[in-house]
N, C-alpha and C positions, 0 to 999 in steps of 0.2 A: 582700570587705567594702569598703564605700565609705570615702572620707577625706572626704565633704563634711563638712560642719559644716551634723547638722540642726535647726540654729535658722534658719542663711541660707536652708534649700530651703525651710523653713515659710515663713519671712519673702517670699521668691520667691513663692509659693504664692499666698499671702493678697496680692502687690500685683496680681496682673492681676485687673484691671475688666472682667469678660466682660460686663456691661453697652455699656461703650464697644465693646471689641471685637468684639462683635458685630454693630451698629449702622455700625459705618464701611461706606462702598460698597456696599450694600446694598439694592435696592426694593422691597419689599413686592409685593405684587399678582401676582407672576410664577406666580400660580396658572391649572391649568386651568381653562377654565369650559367643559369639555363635559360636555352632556346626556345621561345615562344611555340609551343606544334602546333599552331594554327599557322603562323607565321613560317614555319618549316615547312608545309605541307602543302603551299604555293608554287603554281610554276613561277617561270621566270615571267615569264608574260603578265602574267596574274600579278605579282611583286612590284611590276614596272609601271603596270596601271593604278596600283594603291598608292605608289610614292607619286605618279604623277598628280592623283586626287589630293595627296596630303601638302603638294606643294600647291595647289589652288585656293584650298581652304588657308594657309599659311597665309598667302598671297592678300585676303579678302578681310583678313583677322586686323583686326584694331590694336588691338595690344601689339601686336606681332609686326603691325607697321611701325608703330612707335617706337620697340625696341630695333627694328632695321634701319629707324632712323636716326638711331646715338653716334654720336659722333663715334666713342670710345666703349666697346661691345667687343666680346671675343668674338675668334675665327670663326668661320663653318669647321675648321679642322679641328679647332679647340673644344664647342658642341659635341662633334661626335666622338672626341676622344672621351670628355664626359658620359656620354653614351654609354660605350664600351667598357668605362671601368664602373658606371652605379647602376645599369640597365637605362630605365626611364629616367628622364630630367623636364623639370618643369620650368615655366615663365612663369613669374610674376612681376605685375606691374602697376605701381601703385603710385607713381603720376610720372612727369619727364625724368623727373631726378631721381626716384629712387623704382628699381629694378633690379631681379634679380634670378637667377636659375641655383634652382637647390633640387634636392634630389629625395626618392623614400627615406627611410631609416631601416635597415635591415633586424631581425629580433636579437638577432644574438648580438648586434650593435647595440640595439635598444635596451638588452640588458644591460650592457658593461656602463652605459651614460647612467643609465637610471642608479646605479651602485654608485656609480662618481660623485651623482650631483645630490643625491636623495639630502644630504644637510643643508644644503645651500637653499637661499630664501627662493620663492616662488618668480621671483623677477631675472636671478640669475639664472634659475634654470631653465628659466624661457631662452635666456640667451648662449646658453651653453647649446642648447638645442639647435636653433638657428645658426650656431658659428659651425656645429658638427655637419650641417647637411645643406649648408648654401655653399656652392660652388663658383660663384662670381657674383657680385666681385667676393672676392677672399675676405672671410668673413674674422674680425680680430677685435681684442680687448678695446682700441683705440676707435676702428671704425663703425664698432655696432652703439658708441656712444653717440655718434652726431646724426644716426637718423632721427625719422619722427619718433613721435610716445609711441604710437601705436603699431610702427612698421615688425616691431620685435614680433609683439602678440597674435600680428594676422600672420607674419609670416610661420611663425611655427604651427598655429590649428594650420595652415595651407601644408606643410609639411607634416602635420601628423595624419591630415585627411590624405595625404600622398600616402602615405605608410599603414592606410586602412583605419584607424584609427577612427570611429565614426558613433554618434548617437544611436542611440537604440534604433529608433523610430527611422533612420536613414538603412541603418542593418536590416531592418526587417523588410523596406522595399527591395532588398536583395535577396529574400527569401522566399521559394515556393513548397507548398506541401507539394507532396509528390505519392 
């Protein structure tokens, strides 16, 4: 049994600013920008008919209705400006009110977070994680308090499983001898 006194570890808790701290030393942009070659190696034709299929499946998707049907949701222009500057972007959605699009984590990202946060309690680092890699809504000290308990926890395994991040036994169905 501990002897802290916990009011000081709350009071602890509640002063780090992962807004500031995560912000310090930091540049943005250290994203890949390499071109899919399968994706490259499309005609036009070919490309025209994949986006038409991925607009169908879009179309058919539940989550995907539910988030077209928010009142207050970014652009299509806004989407693929996300696009273009993290590569792949994800949905999640985890009932009317809370949704969200976050993106992988890049390594060399994932090291400078992981040097950031590595003192900070296991709870903050969840949320360090999730304010680094959701892209809407804009993820901050104030608003990642009033979701649910659980929206922090699943979002970030959903964002580290974007980032490969994965059990063994899920690794291994990606592997063949050869």
């Amino acid at each position: 049994m501990s002897n802290e006194d916990p009011n000081a570890v709350s009071q602890a808790y509640e002063d780090i600013d992962l807004d500031e701290h995560l912000s310090a030393d930091y540049t943005e942009n250290e994203y890949d920008e390499m071109e899919d070659p399968v994706l490259a190696s499309l005609t036009p034709e070919e490309k025209a008919l994949l986006a038409k299929i991925e607009k169908k499946q879009r179309e058919q998707d539940h989550i995907i209705q539910t988030f077209n049907d928010l009142a207050e949701k970014p652009s299509e222009e806004r989407i693929e400006h996300f696009k273009q500057q993290a590569g792949d972007v994800y949905l999640g959605s985890f009932s009317d009110h809370e949704n969200f699009i976050f993106r992988p984590i890049k390594r060399l990202e994932w090291r400078n977070l992981t040097q950031k946060i590595q003192k900070l309690d296991p709870l903050k680092q969840s949320e360090a994680i999730v304010m680094k890699a959701c892209l809407w809504p804009e993820m901050n000290q104030h608003n990642i308090n009033v979701l649910t308990a659980g929206a922090v926890e699943t979002l970030k395994e959903l964002i580290l499983q974007a980032s490969n991040f994965m059990a063994p036994e899920v690794a291994m169905q990606l592997v063949r001898k050869l």
